[in-house]
ZAVEXRO-476384 format. One record per residue (C-alpha): y, x, z; residue number from 1. Coordinates in Angstrom, 1 decimal. Last residue first. Layout:
BEGIN
PT       py       px       pz   resi
PT        Y        X        Z    NUM
...
This chain:
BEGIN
PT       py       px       pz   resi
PT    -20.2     -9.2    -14.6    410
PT    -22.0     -7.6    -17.4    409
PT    -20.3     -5.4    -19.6    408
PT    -22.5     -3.6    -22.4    407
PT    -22.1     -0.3    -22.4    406
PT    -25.4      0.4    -24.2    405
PT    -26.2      2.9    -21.4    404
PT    -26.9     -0.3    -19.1    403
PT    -23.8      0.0    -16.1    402
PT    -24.8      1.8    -12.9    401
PT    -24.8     -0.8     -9.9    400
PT    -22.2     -2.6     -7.5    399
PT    -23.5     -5.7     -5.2    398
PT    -20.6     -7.5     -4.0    397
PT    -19.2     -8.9     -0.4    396
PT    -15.7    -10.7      0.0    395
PT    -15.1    -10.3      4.1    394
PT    -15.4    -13.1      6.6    393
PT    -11.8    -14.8      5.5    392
PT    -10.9    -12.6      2.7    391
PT     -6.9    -11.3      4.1    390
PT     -3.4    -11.4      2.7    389
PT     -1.3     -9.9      5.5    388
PT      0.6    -13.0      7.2    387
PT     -2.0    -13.9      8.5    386
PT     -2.8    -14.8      4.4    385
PT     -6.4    -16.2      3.7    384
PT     -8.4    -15.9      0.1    383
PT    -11.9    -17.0      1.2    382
PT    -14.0    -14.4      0.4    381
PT    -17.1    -14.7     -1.6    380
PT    -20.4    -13.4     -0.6    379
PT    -22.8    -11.9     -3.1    378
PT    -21.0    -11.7     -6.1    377
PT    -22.1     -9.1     -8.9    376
PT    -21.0     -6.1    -10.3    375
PT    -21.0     -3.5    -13.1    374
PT    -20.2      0.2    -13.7    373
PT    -19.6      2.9    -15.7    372
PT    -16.6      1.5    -18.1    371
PT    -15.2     -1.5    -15.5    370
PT    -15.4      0.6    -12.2    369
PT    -13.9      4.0    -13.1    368
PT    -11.2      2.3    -15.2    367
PT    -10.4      0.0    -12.6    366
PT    -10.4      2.4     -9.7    365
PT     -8.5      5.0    -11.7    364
PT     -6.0      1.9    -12.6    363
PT     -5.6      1.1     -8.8    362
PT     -5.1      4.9     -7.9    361
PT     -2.6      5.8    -10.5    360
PT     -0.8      2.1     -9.1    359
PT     -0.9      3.6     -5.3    358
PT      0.7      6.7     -6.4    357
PT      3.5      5.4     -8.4    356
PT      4.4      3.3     -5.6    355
PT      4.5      5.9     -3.0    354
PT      8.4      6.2     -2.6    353
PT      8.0      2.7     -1.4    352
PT     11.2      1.4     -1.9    351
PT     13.5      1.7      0.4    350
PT     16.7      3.0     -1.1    349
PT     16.7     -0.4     -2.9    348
PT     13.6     -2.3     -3.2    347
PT     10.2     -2.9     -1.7    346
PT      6.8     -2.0     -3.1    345
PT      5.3     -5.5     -4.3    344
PT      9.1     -6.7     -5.8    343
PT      8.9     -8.3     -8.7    342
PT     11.7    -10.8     -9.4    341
PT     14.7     -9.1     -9.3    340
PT     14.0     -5.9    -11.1    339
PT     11.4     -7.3    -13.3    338
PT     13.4     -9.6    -14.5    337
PT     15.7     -6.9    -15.9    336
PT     12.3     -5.0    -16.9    335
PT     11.4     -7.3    -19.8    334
PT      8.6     -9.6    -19.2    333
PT      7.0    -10.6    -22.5    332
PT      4.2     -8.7    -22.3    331
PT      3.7     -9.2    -18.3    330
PT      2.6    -12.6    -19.2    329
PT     -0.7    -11.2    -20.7    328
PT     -2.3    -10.7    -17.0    327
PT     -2.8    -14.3    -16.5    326
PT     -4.0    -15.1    -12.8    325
PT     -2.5    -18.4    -12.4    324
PT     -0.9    -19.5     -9.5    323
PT      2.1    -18.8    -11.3    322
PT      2.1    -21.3    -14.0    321
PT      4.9    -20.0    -16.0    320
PT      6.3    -16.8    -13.8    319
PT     10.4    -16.7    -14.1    318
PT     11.3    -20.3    -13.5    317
PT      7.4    -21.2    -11.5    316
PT      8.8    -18.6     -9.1    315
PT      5.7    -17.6     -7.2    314
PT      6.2    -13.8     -7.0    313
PT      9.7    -14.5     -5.9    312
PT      8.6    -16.6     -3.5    311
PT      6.2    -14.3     -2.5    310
PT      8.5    -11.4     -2.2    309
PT     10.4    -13.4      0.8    308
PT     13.3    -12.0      1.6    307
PT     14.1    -12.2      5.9    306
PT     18.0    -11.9      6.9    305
PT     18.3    -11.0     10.6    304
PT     21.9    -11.8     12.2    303
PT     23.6     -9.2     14.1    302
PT     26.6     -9.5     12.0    301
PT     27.0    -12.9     10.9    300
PT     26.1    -14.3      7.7    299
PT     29.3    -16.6      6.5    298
PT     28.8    -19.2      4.1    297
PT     30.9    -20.2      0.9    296
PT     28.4    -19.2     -1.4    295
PT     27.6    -15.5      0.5    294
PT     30.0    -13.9      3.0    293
PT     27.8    -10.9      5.3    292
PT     29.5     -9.9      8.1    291
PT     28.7     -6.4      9.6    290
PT     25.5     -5.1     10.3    289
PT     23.3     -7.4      9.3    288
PT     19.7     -6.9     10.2    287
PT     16.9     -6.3      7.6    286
PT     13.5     -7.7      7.2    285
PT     10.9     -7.6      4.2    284
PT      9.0    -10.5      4.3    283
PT      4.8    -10.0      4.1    282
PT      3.8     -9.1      0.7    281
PT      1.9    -10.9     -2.4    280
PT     -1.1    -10.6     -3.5    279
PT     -0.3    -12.8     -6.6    278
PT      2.7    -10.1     -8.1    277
PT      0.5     -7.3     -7.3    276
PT     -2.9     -8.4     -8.6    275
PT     -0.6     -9.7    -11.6    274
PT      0.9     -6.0    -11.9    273
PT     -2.3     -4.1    -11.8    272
PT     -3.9     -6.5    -14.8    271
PT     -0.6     -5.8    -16.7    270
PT     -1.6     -2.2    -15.7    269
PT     -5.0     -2.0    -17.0    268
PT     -3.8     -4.1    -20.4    267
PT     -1.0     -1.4    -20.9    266
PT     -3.0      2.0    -20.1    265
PT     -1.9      4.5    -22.3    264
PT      0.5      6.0    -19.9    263
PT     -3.2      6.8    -18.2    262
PT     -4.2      8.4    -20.9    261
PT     -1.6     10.4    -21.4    260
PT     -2.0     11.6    -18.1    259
PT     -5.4     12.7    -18.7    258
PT     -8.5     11.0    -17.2    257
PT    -11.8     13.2    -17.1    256
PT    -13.6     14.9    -19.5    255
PT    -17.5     13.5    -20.1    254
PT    -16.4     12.3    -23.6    253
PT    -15.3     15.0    -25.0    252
PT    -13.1     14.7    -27.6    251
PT    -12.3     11.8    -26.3    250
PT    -11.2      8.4    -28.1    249
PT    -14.4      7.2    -27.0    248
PT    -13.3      7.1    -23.6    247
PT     -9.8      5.6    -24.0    246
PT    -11.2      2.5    -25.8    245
PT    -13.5      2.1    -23.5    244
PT    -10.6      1.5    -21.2    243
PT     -8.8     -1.1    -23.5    242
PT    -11.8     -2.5    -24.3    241
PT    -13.5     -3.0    -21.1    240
PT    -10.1     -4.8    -20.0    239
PT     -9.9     -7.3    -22.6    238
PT    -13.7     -8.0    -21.6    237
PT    -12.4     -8.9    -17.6    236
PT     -9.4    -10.8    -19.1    235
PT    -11.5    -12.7    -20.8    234
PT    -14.1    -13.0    -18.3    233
PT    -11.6    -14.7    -15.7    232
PT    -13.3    -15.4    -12.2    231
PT    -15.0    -12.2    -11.8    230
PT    -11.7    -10.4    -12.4    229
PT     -9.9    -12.3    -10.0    228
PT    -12.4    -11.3     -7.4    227
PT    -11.9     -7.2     -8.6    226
PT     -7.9     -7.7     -8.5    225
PT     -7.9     -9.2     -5.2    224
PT    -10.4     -7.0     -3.7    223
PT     -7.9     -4.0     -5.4    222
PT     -4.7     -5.2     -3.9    221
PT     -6.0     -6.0     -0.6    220
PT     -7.6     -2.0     -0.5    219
PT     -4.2     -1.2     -2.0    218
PT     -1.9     -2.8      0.0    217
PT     -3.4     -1.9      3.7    216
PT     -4.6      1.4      4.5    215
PT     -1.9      3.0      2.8    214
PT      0.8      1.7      4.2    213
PT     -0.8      2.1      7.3    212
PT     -1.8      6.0      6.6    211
PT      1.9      6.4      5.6    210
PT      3.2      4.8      9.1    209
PT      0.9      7.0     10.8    208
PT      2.4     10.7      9.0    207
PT      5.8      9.2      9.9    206
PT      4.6      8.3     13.5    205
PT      3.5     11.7     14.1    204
PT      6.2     13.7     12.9    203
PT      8.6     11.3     15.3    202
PT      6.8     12.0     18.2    201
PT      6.4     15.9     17.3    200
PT     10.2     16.1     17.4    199
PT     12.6     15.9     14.3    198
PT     16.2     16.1     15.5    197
PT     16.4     19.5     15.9    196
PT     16.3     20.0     12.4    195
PT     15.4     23.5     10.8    194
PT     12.0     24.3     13.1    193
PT     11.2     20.9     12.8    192
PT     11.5     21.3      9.0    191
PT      8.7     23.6      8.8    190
PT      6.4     21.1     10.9    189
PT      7.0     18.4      8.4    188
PT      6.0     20.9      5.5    187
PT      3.0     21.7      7.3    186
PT      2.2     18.1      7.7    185
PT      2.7     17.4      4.0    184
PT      0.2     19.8      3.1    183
PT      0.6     23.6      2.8    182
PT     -2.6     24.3      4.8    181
PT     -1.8     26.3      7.6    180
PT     -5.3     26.9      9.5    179
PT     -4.2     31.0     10.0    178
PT     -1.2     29.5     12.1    177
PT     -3.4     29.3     14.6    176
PT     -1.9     27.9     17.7    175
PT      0.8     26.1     16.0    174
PT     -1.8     24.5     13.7    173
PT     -4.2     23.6     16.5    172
PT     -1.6     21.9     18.3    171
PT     -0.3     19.4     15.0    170
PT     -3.9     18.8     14.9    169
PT     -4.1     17.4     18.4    168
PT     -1.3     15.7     17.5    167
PT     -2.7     13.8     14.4    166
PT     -5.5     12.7     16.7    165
PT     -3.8     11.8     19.6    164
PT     -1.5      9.2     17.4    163
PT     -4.5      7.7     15.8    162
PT     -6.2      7.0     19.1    161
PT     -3.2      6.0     20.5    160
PT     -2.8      3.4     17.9    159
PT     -6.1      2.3     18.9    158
PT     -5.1      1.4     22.3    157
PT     -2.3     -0.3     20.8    156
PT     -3.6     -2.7     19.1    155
PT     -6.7     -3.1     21.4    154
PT     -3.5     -4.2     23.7    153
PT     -2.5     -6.6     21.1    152
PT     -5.5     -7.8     20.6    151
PT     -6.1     -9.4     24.4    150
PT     -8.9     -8.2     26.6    149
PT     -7.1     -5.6     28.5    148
PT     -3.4     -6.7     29.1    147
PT     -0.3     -5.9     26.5    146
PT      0.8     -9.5     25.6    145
PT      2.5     -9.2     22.5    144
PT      1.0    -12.5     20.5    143
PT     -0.6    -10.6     17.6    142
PT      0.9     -9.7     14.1    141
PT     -0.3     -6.1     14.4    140
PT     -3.5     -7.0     16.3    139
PT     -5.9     -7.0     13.6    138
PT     -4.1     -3.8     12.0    137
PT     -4.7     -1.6     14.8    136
PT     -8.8     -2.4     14.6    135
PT     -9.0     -1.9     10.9    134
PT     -6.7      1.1     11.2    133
PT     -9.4      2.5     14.3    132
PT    -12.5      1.3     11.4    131
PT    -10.9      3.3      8.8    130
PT    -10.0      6.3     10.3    129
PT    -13.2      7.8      9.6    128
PT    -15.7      9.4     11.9    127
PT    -17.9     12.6     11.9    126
PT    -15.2     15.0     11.7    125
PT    -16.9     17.2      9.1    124
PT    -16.9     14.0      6.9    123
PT    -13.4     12.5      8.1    122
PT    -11.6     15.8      6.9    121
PT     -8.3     15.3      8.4    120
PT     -6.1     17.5      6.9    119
PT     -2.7     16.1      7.7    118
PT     -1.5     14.1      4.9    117
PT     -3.8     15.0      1.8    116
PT     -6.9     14.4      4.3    115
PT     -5.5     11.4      5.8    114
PT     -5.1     10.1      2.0    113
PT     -8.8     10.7      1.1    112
PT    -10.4      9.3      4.0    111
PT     -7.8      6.6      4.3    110
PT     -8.5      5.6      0.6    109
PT    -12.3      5.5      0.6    108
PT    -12.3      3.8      3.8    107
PT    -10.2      1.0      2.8    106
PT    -12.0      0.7     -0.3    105
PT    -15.2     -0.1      1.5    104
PT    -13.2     -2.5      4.4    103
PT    -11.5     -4.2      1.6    102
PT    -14.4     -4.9     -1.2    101
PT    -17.1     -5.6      1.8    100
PT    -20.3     -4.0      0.4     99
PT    -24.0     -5.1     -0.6     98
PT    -27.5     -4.3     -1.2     97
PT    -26.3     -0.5     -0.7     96
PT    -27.4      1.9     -3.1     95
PT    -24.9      1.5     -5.4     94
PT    -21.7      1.4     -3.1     93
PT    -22.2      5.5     -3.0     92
PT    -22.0      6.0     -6.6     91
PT    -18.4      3.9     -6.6     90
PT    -17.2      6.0     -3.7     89
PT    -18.1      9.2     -5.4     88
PT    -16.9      8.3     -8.9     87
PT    -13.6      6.6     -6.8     86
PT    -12.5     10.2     -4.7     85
PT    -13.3     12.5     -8.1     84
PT    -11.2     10.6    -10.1     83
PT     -8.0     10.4     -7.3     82
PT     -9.0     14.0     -7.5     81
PT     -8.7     14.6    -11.1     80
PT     -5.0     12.7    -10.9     79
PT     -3.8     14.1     -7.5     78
PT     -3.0     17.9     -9.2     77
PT     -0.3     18.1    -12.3     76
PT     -0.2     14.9    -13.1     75
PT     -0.2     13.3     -9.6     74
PT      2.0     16.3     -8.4     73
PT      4.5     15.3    -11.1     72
PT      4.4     11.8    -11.1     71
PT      4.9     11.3     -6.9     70
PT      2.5     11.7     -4.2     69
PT      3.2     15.5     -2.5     68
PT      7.0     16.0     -3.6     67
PT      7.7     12.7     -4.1     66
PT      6.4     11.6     -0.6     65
PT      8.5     14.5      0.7     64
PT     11.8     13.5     -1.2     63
PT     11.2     10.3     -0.1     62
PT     11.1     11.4      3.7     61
PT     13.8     13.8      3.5     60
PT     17.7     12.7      4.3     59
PT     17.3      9.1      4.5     58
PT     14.1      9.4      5.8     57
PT     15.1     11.7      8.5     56
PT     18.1      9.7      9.7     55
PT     16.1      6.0      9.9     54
PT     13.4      7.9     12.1     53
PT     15.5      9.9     14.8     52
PT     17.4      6.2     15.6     51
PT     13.8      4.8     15.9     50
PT     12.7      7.2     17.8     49
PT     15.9      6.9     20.1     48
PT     15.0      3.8     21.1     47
PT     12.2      1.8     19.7     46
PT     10.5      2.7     16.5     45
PT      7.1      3.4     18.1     44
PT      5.0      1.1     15.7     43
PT      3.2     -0.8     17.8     42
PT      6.9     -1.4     19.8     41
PT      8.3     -2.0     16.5     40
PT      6.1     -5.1     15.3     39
PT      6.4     -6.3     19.2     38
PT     10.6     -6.0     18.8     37
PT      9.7     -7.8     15.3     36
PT     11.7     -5.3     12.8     35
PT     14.8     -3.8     11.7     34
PT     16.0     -1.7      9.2     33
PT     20.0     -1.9      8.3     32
PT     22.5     -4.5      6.7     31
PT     25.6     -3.9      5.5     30
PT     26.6     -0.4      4.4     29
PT     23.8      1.1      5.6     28
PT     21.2     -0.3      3.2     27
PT     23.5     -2.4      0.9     26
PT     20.9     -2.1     -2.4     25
PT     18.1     -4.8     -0.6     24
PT     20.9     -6.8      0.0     23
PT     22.2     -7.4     -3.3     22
PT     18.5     -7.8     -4.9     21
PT     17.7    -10.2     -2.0     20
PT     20.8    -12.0     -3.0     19
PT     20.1    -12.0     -6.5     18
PT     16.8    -13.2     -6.3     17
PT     17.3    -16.1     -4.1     16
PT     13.9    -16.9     -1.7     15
PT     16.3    -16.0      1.6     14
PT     15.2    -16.6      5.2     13
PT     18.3    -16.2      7.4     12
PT     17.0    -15.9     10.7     11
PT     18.6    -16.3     14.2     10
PT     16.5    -14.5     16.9      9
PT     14.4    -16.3     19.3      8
PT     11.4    -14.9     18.5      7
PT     11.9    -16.0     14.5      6
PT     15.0    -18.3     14.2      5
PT     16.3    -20.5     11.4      4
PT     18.6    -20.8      8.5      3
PT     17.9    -21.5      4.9      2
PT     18.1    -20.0      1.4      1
């Protein structure tokens, strides 16, 4: 733990697990939100947004994402079409000579979650998201200097784009009612009419921040997880098995991915969790709001305190060799360390309350891709962190059918 500044604000940067583990559970009581005054400008938390924001979430926003993303609607509905979404993506990458892991998987995700979020059909549309997100996310860590030319204005300029677009569709649902689809914008626009305090600004940046979380971590998370898997063969057969496995224990082989089965999956999501833990995540801020007295030092209020997943992630004391890639560790890691040392979706009353989601989704991917498919490098990316975790020009691969003998080839 160590003290410094970060745009002229003073910074407590903390790598201790039980601090961050303390802090991330004292939400309100002593510290609170905060970001980069440029990182909450792009994001339209500023004023009395932001104020509108941090009551609705704490009120509704998880319950929302539970109610649309969590177990019970992925067993009950999102499972077959989390299926459906990677069969269709995985049969379009074969007839291309080659695709970029990220931008591809981006696209498939952001077409699929925009459309659970507000409707937005990107193939009657005529344009996905993707490219706009691509263009916002470039300039999220940018120098703030909002002229023409520079990225941060392309930042914002394309976070208008967004913004229009989800309140044009807020328009057309008030206007005809008859287009009501009982998704999470409806539900947003149902508690408008209860709470004064939710305005169309603030329904539209909550249905934006869930398309950037989504547009992010699990396109990085699966590039990551599909280049690591080149690089280990073991791991890469152990995983064939286990999901093999699953498909000749069918009664029907052609049926798709039950529940159960995906409980089943243990190799699949030690595999998940080591993409997670060596991925990393960008710091997770909060600002003291009173005191703070921790080994005889004094955290003022005001003060920013910055916990670092990665060097949790990286803790040679709790991850043997942590650079690594060694999906059997997680075998022997009980969930007490777990709780303090493996944080990919947050913690506390934070925590990504799509979490669930996003790891259905990576093991659907996985399962999809490693039983009726195979792959081959064709560019590799350079593993680069700005501070998002990046591939330098893009990792490329060719993707075709798998031989009907199953046989994996890599």
């Amino acid at each position: 733990m160590f003290k410094t500044s970060l745009a002229g604000r003073p910074v407590v940067v903390s790598s201790d697990a039980d601090f961050n583990y303390f802090i991330l559970q004292q939400e309100g009581k002593l510290v609170e939100l905060w970001y980069l005054d440029s990182f909450a400008e792009l994001l339209g938390q500023n004023g009395s947004l932001k104020e509108g924001f941090l009551g609705f979430i704490h009120k509704h926003l998880k319950k929302l994402i539970s109610e649309h993303f969590g177990p019970e609607r992925l067993k009950g509905k999102l499972l077959p079409q989390l299926e459906e979404m990677v069969n269709r993506a995985l049969h379009a990458w074969t007839v291309h000579d080659s695709v970029e892991v990220k931008h591809e998987s981006s696209t498939m995700i952001l077409d699929f979650t925009s459309k659970l979020l507000f409707g937005y059909d990107a193939e009657k549309q005529g344009q996905s998201l993707s490219e706009t997100f691509a263009s916002f996310i470039q300039g999220l860590f940018s120098f703030p200097l909002n002229i023409p030319g520079t990225a941060f204005h392309r930042c914002l300029q394309n976070q208008k784009k967004i913004f229009n677009i989800i309140r044009e569709t807020m328009e057309e649902r008030r206007t005809s009612p008859a287009k009501s689809r009982e998704d999470f914008l409806d539900h947003l626009m149902e508690d408008m009419k209860a709470q004064n305090a939710l305005t169309d600004d603030l329904v539209t940046f909550v249905i934006f921040a869930l398309l950037l979380a989504t547009s992010e971590t699990v396109p990085s998370t699966l590039t990551l997880a599909i280049k690591l898997l080149t690089e280990h063969p073991l791991v890469m057969q152990e995983l064939v098995k286990e999901n093999e496995e699953i498909i000749r224990s069918r009664e029907n082989k052609e049926s798709g991915i039950t529940w159960k089965e995906y409980k089943s999956m243990t190799f699949t999501m030690h595999v998940i969790n080591e993409a997670l833990r060596m991925s990393g995540s960008v710091g997770i801020l909060r600002r003291t709001i009173e005191d703070i007295y921790v080994n005889g030092y004094t955290i003022p209020k005001g003060w920013t305190i910055m916990i670092v997943p990665s060097s949790l992630h990286l803790n040679s004391e709790i991850y043997k060799d942590p650079l690594t890639f060694n999906p059997w560790r997680w075998k022997d890691l009980g969930p007490n360390v777990r709780a303090k040392n493996f944080i990919p979706f947050g913690g506390g009353m934070r925590s990504c309350g799509g979490a669930e989601f996003s790891k259905v989704l990576i093991a659907v991917f996985l399962h999809v891709l490693v039983t009726k498919y195979r792959w081959a490098n064709v560019k590799e990316g350079e593993i680069v962190r700005t501070p998002m975790l990046g591939f330098g020009d893009g990792h490329y691969i060719k993707v075709s059918k798998k031989p009907e003998d199953g046989e994996c080839h890599v």
